[in-house]
C-alpha positions as CSV (number, residue, x, y, z in Angstrom):
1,X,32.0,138.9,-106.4
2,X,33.6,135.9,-104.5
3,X,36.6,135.7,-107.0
4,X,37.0,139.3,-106.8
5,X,37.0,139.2,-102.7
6,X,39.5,136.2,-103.1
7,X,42.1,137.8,-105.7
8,X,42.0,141.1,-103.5
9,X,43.1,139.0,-100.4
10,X,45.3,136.9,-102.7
11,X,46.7,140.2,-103.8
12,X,46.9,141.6,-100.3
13,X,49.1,139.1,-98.6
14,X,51.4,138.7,-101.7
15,X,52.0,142.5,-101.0
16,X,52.4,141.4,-97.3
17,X,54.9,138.6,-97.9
18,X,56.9,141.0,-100.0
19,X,57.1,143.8,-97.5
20,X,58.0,141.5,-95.1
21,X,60.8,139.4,-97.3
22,X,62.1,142.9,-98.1
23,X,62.7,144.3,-95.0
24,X,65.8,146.8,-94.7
25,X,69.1,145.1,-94.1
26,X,71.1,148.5,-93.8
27,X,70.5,151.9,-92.6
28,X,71.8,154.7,-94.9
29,X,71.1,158.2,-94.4
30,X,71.9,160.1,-97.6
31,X,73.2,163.5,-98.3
32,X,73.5,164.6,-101.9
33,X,75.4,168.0,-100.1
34,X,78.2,165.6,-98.7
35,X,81.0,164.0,-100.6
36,X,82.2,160.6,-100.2
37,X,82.4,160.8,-96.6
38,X,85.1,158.6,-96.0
39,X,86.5,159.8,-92.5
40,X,82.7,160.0,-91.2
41,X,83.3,163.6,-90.6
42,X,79.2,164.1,-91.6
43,X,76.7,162.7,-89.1
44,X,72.9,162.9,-89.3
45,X,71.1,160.7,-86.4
46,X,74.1,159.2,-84.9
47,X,75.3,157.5,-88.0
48,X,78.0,158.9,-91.3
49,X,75.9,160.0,-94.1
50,X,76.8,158.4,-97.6
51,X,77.2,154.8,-96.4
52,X,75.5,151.5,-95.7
53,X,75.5,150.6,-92.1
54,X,74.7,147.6,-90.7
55,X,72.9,148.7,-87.2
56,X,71.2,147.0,-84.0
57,X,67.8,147.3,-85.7
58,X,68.6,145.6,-89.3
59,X,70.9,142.9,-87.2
60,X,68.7,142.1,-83.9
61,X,70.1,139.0,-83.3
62,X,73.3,140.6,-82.1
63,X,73.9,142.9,-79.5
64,X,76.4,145.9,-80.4
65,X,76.4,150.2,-80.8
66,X,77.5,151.9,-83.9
67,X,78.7,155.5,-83.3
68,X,81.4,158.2,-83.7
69,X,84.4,158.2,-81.4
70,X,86.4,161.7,-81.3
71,X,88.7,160.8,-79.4
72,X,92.2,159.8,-81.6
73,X,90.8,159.7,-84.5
74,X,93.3,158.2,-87.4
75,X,91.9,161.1,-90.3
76,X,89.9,164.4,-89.1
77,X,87.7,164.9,-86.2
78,X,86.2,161.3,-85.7
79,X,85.8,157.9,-86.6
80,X,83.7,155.4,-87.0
81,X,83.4,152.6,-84.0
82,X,81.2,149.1,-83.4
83,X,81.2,148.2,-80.0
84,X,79.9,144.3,-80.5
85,X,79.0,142.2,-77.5
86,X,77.2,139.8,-79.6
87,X,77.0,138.5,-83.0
88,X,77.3,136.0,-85.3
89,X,80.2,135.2,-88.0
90,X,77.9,134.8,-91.2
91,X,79.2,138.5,-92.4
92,X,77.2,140.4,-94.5
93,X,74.3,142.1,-93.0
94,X,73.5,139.7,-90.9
95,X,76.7,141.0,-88.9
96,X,77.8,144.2,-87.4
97,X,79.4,146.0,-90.2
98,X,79.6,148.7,-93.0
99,X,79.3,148.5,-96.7
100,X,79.7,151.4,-99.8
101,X,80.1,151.9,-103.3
102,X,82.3,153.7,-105.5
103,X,81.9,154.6,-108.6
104,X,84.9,153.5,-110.9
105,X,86.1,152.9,-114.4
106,X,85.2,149.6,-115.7
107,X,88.4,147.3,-116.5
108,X,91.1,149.1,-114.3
109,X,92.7,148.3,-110.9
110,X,91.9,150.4,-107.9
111,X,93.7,150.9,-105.0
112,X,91.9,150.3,-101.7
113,X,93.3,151.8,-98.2
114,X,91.8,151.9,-94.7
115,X,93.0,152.4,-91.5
116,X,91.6,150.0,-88.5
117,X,92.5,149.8,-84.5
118,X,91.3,146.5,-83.3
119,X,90.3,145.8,-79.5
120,X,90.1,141.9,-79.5
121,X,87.3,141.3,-82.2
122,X,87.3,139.4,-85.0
123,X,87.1,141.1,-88.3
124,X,86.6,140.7,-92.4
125,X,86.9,142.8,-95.3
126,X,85.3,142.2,-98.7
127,X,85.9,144.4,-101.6
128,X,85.2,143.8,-105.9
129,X,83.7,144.8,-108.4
130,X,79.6,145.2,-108.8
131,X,76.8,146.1,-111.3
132,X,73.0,146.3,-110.1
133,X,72.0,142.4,-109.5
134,X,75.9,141.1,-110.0
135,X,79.2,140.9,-108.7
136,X,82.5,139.4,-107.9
137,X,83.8,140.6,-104.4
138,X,86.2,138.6,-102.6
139,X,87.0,138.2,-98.8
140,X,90.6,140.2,-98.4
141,X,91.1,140.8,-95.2
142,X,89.8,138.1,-92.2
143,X,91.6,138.9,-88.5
144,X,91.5,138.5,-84.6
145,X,95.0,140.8,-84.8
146,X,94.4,143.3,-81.9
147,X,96.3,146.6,-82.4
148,X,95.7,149.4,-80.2
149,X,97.2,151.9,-82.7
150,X,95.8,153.0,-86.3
151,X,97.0,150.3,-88.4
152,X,96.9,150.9,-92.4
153,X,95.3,147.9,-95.2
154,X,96.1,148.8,-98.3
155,X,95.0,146.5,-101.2
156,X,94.9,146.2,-105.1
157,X,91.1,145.6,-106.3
158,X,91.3,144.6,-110.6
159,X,87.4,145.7,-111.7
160,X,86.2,143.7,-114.3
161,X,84.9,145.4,-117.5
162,X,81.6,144.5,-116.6
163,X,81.1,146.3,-112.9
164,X,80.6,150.3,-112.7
165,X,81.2,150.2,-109.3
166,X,83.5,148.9,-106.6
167,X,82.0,147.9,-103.3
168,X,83.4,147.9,-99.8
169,X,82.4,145.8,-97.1
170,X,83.7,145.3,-93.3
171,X,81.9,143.5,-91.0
172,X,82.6,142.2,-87.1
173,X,82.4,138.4,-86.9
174,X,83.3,138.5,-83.2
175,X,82.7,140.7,-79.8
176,X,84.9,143.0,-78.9
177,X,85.7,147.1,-79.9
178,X,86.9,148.2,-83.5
179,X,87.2,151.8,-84.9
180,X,87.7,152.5,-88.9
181,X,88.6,155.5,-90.6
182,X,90.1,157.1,-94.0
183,X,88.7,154.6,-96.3
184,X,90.0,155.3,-100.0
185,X,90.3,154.3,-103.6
186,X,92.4,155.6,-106.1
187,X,92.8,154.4,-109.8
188,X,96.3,153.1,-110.4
């Protein structure tokens, strides 16, 4: 009866341990009614629908909102806008940020465009190819540039044969206020 008592608490803090070690790094509200989503035009709970966020309570070391602004938006009604007072520059989601994947076709080059307005934060972009535990995206884009106008990043992704999918990822390395919209990919 000991060793049974003794596996079952073994048992019960592995289960523990891997709660715990697997705690939610994004938020992502999903709605299989909703297309890609890319201007952020569908909200549910304050946050687009369809996409990973990084948010306040998956990144409590820093100190930031996540929200839609409706005021000049670059594409449709809104976009989407971190306002970051603290954080660190790992990236990833241990930063302020926002992350998807596309579905593509396996060996061809994609076309990747987004439009950003900067208000003095520091800024990276990773984008590449993905499967389900592998992957080869690459840093594209890393800037302080203010611009207080819609600026356009357009970028060629290849996708090995290997990944199904192309993943997107910005994230805000340093205070300050950034808005992204119209995010795209197009097979060339």
């Amino acid at each position: 009866m000991a060793t049974l008592v003794g596996k079952s608490v073994l048992v019960g803090a592995l289960v523990s341990v891997f709660f715990v070690g697997c705690s939610d790094m994004s938020q992502r509200i999903t709605d299989t009614n909703t297309a890609s989503n890319n201007s952020f035009e569908v909200v549910q709970t304050g946050l687009p629908v369809n996409w990973d966020i990084y948010t306040s309570k998956t990144v409590p070391s820093a100190n930031f909102t996540v929200s839609v602004d409706t005021e000049a938006p670059q594409d449709g009604k809104q976009s989407l806008r971190f306002d970051v007072k603290e954080c660190t520059a790992q990236g990833g989601w241990r930063s302020p940020g926002i992350a998807k994947e596309f579905d593509v076709d396996q060996g061809s080059e994609y076309e990747l465009r987004f439009w950003v307005k900067n208000n003095g934060s520091q800024f990276s972009v990773q984008a590449g190819g993905v499967a389900a535990t592998t992957g080869n995206t690459k840093q594209i884009l890393l800037t302080t540039e203010s611009n207080t106008e819609w600026k356009e990043f357009v970028y060629i992704i290849p996708i090995e044969k290997e990944y199904p999918r192309l993943r997107f990822e910005l994230n805000v390395l340093k205070p300050g206020t950034l808005w992204l919209d119209n995010v795209s990919i197009n097979k060339k």
